[in-house]
BALOBA-1460 file (C-alpha; in Angstrom, 3 decimals):
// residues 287
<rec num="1" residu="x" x="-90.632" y="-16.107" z="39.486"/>
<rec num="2" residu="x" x="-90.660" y="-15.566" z="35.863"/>
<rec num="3" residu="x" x="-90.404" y="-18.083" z="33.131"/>
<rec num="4" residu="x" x="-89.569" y="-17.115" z="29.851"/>
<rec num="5" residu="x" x="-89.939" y="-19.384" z="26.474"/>
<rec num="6" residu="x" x="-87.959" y="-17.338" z="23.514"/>
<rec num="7" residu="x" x="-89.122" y="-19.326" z="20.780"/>
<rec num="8" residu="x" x="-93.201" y="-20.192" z="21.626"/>
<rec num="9" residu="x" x="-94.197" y="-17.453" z="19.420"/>
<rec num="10" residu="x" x="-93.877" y="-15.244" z="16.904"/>
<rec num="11" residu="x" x="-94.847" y="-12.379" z="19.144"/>
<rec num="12" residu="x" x="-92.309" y="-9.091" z="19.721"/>
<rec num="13" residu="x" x="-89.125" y="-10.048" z="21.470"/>
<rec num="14" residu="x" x="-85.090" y="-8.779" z="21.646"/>
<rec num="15" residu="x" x="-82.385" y="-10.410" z="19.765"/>
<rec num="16" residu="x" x="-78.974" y="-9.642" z="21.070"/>
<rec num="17" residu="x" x="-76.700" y="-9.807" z="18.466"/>
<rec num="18" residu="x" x="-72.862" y="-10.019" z="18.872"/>
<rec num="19" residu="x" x="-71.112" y="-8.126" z="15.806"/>
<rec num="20" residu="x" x="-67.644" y="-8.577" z="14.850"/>
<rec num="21" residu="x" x="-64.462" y="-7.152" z="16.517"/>
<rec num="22" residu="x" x="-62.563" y="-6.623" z="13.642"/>
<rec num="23" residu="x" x="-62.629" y="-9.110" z="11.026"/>
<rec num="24" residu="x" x="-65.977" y="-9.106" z="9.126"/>
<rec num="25" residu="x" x="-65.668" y="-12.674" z="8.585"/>
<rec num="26" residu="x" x="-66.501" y="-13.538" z="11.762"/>
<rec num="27" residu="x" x="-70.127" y="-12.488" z="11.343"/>
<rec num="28" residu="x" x="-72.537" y="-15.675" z="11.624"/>
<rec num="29" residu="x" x="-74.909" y="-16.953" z="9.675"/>
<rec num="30" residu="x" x="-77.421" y="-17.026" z="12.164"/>
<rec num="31" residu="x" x="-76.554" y="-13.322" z="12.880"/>
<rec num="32" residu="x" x="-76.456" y="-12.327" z="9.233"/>
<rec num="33" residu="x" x="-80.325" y="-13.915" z="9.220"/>
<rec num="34" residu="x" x="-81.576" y="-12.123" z="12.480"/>
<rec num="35" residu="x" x="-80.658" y="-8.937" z="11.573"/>
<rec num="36" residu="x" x="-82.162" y="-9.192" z="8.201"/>
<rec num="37" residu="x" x="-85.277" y="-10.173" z="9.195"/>
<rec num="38" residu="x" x="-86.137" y="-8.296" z="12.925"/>
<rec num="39" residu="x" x="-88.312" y="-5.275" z="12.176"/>
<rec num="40" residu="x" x="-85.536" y="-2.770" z="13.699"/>
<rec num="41" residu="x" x="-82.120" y="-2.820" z="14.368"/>
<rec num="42" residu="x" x="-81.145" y="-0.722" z="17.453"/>
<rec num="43" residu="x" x="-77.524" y="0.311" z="17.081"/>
<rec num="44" residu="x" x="-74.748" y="2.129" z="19.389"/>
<rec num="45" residu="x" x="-73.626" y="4.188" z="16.236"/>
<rec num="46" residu="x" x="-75.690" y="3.894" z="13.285"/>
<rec num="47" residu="x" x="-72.428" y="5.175" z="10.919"/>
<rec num="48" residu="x" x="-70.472" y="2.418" z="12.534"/>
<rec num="49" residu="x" x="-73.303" y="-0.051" z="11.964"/>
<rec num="50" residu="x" x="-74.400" y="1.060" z="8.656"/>
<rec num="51" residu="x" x="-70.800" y="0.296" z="7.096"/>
<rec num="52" residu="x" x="-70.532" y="-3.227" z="8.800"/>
<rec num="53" residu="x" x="-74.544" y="-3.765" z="7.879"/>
<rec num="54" residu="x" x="-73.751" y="-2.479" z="4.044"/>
<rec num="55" residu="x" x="-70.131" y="-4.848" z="3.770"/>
<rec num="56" residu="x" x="-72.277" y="-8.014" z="4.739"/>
<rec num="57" residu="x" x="-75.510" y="-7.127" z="2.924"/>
<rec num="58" residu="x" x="-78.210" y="-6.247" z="4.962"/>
<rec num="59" residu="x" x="-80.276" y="-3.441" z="4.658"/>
<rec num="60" residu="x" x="-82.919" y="-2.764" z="7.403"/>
<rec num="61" residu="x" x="-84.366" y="-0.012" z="9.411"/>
<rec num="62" residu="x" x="-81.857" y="0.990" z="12.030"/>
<rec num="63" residu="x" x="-82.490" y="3.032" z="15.404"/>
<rec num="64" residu="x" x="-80.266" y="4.891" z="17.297"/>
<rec num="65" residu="x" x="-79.353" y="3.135" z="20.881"/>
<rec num="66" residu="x" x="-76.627" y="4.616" z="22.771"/>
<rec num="67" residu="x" x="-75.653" y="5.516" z="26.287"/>
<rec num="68" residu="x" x="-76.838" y="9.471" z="25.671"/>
<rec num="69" residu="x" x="-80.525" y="8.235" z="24.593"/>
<rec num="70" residu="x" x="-80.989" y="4.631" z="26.139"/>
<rec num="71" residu="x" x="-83.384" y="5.673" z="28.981"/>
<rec num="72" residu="x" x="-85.867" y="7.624" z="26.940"/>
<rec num="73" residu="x" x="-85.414" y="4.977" z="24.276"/>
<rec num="74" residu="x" x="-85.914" y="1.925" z="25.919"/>
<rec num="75" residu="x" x="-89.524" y="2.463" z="26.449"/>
<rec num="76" residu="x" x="-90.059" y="3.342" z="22.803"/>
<rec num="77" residu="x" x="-88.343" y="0.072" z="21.666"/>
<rec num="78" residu="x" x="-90.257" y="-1.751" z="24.689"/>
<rec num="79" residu="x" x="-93.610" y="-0.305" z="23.161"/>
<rec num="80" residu="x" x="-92.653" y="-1.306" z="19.337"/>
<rec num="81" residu="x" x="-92.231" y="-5.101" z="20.870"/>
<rec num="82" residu="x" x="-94.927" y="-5.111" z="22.794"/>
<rec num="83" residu="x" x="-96.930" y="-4.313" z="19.509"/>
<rec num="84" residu="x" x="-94.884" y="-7.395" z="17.737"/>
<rec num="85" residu="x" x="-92.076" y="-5.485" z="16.161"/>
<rec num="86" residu="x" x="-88.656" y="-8.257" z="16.338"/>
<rec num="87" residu="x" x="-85.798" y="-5.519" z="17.788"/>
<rec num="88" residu="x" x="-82.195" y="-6.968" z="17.212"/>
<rec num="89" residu="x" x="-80.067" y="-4.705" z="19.406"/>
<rec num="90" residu="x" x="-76.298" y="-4.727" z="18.510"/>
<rec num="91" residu="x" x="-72.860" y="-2.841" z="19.548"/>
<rec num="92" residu="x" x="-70.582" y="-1.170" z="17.758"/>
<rec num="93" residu="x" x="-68.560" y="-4.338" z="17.780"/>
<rec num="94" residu="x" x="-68.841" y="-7.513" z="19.810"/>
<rec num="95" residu="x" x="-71.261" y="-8.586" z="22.810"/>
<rec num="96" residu="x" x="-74.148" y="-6.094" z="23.144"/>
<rec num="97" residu="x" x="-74.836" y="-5.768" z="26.858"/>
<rec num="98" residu="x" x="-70.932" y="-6.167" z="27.587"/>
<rec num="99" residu="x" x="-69.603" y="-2.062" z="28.001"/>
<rec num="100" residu="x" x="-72.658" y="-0.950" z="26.356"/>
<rec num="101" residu="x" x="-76.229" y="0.914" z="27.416"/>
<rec num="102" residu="x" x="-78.043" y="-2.819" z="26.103"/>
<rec num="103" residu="x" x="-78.505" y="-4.291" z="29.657"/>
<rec num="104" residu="x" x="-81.081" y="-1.166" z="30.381"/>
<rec num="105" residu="x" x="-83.042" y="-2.631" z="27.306"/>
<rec num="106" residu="x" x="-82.811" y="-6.400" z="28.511"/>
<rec num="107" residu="x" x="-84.189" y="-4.744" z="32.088"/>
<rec num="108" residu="x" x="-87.027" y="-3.084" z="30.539"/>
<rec num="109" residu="x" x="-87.975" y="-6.271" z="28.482"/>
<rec num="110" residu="x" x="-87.675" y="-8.003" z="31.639"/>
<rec num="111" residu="x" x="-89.744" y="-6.150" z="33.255"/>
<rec num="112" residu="x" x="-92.472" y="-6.352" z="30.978"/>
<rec num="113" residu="x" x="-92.437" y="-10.165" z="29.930"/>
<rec num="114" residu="x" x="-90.919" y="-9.489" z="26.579"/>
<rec num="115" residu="x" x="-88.576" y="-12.521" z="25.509"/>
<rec num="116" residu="x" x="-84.975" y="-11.667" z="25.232"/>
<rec num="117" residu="x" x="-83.302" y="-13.868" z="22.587"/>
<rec num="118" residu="x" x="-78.991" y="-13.790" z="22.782"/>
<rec num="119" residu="x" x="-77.046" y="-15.029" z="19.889"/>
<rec num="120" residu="x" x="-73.676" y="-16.256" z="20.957"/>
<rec num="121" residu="x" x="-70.300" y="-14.700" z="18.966"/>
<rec num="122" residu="x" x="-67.287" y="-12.556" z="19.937"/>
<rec num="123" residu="x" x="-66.199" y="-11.166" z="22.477"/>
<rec num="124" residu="x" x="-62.336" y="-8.768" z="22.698"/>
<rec num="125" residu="x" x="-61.859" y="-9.926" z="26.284"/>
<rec num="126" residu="x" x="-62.677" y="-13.945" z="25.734"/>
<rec num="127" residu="x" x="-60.693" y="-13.548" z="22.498"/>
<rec num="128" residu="x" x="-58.051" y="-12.550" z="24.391"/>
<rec num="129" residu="x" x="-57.967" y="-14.419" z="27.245"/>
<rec num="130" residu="x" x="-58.027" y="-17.752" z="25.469"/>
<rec num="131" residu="x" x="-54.508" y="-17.080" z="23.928"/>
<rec num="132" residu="x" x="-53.059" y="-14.963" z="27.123"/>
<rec num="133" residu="x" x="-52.013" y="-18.502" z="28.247"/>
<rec num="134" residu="x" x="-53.247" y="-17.730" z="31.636"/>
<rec num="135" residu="x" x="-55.540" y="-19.941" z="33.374"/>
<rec num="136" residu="x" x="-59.480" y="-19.072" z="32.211"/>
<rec num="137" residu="x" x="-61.210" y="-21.107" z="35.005"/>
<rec num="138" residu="x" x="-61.308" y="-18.404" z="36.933"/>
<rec num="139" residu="x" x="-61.275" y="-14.772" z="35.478"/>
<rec num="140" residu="x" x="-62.579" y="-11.739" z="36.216"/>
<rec num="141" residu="x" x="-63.435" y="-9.094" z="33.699"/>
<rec num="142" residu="x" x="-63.960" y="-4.988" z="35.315"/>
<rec num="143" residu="x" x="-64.498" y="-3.574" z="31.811"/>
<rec num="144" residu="x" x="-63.285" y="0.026" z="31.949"/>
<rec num="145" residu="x" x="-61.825" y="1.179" z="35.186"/>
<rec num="146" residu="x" x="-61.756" y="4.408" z="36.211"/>
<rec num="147" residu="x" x="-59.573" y="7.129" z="34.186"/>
<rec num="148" residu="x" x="-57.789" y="8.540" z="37.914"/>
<rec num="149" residu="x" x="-54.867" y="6.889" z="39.405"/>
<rec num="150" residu="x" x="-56.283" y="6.971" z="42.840"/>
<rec num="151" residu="x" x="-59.670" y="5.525" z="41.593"/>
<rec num="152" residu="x" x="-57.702" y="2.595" z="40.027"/>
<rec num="153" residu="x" x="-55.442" y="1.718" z="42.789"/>
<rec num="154" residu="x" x="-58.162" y="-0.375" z="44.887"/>
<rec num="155" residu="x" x="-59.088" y="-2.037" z="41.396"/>
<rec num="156" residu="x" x="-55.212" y="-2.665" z="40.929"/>
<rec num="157" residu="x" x="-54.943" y="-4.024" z="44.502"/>
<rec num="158" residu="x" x="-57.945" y="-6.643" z="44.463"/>
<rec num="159" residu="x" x="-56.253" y="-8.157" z="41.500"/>
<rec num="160" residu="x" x="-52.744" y="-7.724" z="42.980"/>
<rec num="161" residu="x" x="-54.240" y="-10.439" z="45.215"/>
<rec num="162" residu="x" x="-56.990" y="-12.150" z="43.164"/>
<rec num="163" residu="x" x="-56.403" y="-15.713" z="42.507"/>
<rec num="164" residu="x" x="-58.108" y="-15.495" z="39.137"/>
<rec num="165" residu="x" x="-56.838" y="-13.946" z="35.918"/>
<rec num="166" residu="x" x="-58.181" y="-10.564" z="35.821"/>
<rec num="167" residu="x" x="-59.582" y="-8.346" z="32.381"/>
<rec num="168" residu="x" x="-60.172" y="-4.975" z="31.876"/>
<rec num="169" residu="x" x="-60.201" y="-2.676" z="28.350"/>
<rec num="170" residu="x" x="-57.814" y="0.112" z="28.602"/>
<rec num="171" residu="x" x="-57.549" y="2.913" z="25.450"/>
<rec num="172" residu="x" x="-54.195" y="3.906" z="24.338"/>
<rec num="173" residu="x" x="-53.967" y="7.040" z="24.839"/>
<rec num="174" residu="x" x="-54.394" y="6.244" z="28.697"/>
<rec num="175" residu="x" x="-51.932" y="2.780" z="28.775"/>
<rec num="176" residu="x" x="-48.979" y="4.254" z="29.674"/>
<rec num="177" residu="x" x="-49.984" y="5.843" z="32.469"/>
<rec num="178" residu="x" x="-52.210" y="2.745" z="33.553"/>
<rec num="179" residu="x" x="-49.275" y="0.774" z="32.823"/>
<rec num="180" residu="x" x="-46.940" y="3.173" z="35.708"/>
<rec num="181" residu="x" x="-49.994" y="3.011" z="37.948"/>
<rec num="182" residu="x" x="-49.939" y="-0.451" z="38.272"/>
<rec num="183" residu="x" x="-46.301" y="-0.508" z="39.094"/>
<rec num="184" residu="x" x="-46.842" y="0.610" z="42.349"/>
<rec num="185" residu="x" x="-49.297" y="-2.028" z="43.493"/>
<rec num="186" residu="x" x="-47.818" y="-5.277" z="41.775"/>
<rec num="187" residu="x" x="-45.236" y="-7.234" z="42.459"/>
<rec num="188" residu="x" x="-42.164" y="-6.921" z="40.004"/>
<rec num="189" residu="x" x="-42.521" y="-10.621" z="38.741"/>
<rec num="190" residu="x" x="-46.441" y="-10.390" z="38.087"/>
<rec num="191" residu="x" x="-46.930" y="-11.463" z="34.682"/>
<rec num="192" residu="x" x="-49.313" y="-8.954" z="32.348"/>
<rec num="193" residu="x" x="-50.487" y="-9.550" z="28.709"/>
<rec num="194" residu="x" x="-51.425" y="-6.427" z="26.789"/>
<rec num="195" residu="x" x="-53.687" y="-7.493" z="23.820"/>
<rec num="196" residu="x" x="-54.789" y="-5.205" z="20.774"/>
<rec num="197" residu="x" x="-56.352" y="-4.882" z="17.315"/>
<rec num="198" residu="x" x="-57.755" y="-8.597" z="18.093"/>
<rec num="199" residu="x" x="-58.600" y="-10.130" z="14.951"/>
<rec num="200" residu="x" x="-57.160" y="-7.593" z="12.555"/>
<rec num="201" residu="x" x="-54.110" y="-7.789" z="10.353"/>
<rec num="202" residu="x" x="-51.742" y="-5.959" z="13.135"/>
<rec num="203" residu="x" x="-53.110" y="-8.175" z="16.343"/>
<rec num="204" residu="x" x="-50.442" y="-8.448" z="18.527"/>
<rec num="205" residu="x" x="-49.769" y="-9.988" z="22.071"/>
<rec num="206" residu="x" x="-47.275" y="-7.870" z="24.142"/>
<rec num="207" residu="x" x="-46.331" y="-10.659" z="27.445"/>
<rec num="208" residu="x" x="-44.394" y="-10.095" z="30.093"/>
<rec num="209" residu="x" x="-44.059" y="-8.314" z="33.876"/>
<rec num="210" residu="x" x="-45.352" y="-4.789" z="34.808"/>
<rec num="211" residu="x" x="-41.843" y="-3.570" z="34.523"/>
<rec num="212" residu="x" x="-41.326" y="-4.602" z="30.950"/>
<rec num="213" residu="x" x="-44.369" y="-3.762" z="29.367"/>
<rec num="214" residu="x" x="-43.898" y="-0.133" z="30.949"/>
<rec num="215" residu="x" x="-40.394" y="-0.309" z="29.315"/>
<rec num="216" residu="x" x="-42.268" y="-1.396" z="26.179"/>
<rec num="217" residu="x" x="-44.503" y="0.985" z="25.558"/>
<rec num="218" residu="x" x="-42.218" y="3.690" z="26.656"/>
<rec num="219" residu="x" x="-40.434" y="2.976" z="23.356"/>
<rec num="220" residu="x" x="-43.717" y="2.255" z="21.488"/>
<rec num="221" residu="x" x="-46.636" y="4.018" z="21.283"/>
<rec num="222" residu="x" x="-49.252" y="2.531" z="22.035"/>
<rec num="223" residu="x" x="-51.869" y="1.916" z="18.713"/>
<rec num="224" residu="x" x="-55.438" y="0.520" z="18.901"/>
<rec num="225" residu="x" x="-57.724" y="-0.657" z="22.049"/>
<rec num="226" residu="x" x="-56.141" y="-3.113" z="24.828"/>
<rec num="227" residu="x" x="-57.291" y="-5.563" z="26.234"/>
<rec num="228" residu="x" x="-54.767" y="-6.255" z="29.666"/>
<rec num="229" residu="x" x="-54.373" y="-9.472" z="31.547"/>
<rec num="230" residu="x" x="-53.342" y="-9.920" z="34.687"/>
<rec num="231" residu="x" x="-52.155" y="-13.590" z="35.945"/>
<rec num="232" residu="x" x="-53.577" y="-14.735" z="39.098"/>
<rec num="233" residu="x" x="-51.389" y="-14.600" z="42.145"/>
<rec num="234" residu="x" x="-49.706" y="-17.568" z="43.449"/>
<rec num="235" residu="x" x="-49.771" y="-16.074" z="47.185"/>
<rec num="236" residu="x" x="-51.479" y="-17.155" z="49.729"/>
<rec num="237" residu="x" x="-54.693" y="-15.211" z="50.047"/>
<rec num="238" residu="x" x="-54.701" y="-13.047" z="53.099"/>
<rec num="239" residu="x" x="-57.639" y="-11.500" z="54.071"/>
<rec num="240" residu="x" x="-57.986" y="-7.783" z="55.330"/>
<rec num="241" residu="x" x="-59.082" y="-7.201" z="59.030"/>
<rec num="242" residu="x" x="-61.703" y="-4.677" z="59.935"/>
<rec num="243" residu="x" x="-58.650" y="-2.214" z="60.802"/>
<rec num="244" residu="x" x="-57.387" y="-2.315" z="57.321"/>
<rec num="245" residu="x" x="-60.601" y="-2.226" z="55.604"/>
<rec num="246" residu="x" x="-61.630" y="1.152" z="57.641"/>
<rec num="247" residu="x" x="-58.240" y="2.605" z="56.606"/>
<rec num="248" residu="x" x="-58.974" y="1.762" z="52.802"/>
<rec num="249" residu="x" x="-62.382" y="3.771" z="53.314"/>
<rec num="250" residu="x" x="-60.373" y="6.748" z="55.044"/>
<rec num="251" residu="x" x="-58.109" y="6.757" z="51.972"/>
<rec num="252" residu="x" x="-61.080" y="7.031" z="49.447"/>
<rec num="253" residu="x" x="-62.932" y="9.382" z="51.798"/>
<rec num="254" residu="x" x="-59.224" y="11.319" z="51.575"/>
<rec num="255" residu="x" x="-59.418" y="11.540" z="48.314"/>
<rec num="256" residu="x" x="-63.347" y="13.329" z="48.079"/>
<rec num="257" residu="x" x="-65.508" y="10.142" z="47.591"/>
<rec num="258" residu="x" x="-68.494" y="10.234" z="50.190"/>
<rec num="259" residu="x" x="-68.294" y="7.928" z="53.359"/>
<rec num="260" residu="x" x="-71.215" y="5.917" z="51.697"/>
<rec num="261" residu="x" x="-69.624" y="4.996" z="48.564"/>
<rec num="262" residu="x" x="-66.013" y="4.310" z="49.634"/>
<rec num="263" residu="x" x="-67.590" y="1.821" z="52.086"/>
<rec num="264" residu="x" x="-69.539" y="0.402" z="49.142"/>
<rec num="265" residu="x" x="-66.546" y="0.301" z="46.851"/>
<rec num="266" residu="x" x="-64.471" y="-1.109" z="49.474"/>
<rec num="267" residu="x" x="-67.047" y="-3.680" z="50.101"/>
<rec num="268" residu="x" x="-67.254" y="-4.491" z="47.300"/>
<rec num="269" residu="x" x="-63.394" y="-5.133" z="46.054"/>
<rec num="270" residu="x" x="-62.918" y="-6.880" z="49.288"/>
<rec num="271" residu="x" x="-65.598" y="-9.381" z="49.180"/>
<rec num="272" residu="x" x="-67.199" y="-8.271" z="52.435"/>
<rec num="273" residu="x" x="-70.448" y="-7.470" z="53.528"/>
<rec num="274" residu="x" x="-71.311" y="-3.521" z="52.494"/>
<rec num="275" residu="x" x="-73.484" y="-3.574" z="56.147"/>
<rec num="276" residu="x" x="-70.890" y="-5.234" z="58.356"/>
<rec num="277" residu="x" x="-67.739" y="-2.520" z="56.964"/>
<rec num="278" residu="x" x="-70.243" y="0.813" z="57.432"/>
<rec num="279" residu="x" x="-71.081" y="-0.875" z="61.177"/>
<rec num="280" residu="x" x="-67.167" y="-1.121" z="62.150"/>
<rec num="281" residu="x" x="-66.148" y="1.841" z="60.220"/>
<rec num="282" residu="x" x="-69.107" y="4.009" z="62.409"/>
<rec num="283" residu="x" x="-68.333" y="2.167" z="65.648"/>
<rec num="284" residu="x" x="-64.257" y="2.988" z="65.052"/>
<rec num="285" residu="x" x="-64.921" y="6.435" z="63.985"/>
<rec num="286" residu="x" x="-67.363" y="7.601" z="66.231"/>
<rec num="287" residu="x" x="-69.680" y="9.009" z="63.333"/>
């Protein structure tokens, strides 16, 4: 058991700092004050940073912190703490930790009794599921999915029958053909909100079903990073048997993922035991 007090001392420890999404103004006081007075700043992009850092008037030493260098850095930042340097870690906009290399930090500082300290602020996907106008209580967010249509169909199909909203970031250039993907898993009536440029001048809400958001964005192009909401399901929930579950491995296993980690993955979306699904799959395959 560990027990950690983030305010008994004035000894090293992590900030994580939230950063705005869009509009500037939504910086915090207490965030303005953290990051002016920790020792470092560890940033994803230290261009991105420096303009947001230099627009709300704080000038401090920033390090670089990104997915490319976060294992050989983390131990350098964990060594400056553990010598007393204050790190505030931040993103190039919004949550740190949330789609970014910062929960390899917060393990590290774990790890070695170092207090981690996080600031609350925004966040695109909370942003935008407050105003989706589907239910929030509950939701589940999947970040990025994967970039291949077959690697997003079993994503698509746990929230085709998820009776939560479900988030996930898509970029534009890759909506459209998200957008056609998930045609072929939901039903034509499923309600989807596609969210963008959240707190900037052109934020915009695009609401309706699968069909007519395809129809949509066929006509316009899609501008700026998405946010996309998915309303729960109002079926009843019907769960898999081991039959269907080992054909949902075969398919992933069809399409060149090891045995291992399309039992894992179907595990996993399915809300079944990883041990139990590699057990029948073995005993129905003979292998």
């Amino acid at each position: 058991m560990q027990r950690q007090s983030s305010y008994a001392d004035d000894k090293g420890k992590l900030y994580l700092v939230p950063t705005p999404i869009g509009n500037l103004e939504d910086i915090t006081i207490r965030a303005k004050k953290v990051l002016t007075d920790a020792d470092y700043i560890a940033a994803e992009d230290t261009r991105t940073s420096g303009i947001l850092l230099e627009k709300i008037g704080v000038h401090n030493h920033m390090l670089s912190f990104h997915k490319y260098n976060s294992k050989q850095r983390a131990p350098e930042l964990v060594q400056l703490m553990q010598e007393g340097a204050v790190i505030a870690e931040i993103s190039d906009a919004g949550m740190p930790v949330i789609s970014d290399p910062g929960y390899i930090l917060v393990q590290e500082c774990i790890k070695n009794n170092i207090p981690v300290v996080p600031l609350p602020g925004p966040s695109a996907f909370t942003t935008a599921l407050i105003a989706s106008g589907f239910d929030a209580q509950p939701f589940t967010y999947y970040g990025f999915l994967p970039r291949k249509a077959g690697e997003q169909k079993p994503y698509f199909e746990k929230m085709a029958a998820a009776h939560a909203t479900s988030i996930f970031y898509e970029a534009p250039h890759r909506l459209v053909k998200t957008l056609k993907n998930m045609a072929t898993v939901f039903a034509p009536d499923r309600q989807i909100v596609a969210a963008r440029e959240l707190t900037k001048i052109h934020e915009e809400f695009v609401r309706g079903t699968v069909a007519e958001l395809n129809d949509y964005f066929a006509e316009n192009a899609p501008r700026g990073e998405f946010v996309m909401l998915v309303s729960p399901s109002t079926a009843e929930t019907k769960k898999l048997t081991w039959p269907e579950l080992i054909k949902l491995v075969d398919e992933q296993v069809a399409q060149g993922e090891s045995k291992k980690f399309a039992i894992k993955k179907v595990a996993q979306l399915n809300n079944v035991s990883k041990n139990e699904l590699y057990d029948q799959y073995h005993q129905n395959r003979g292998n």
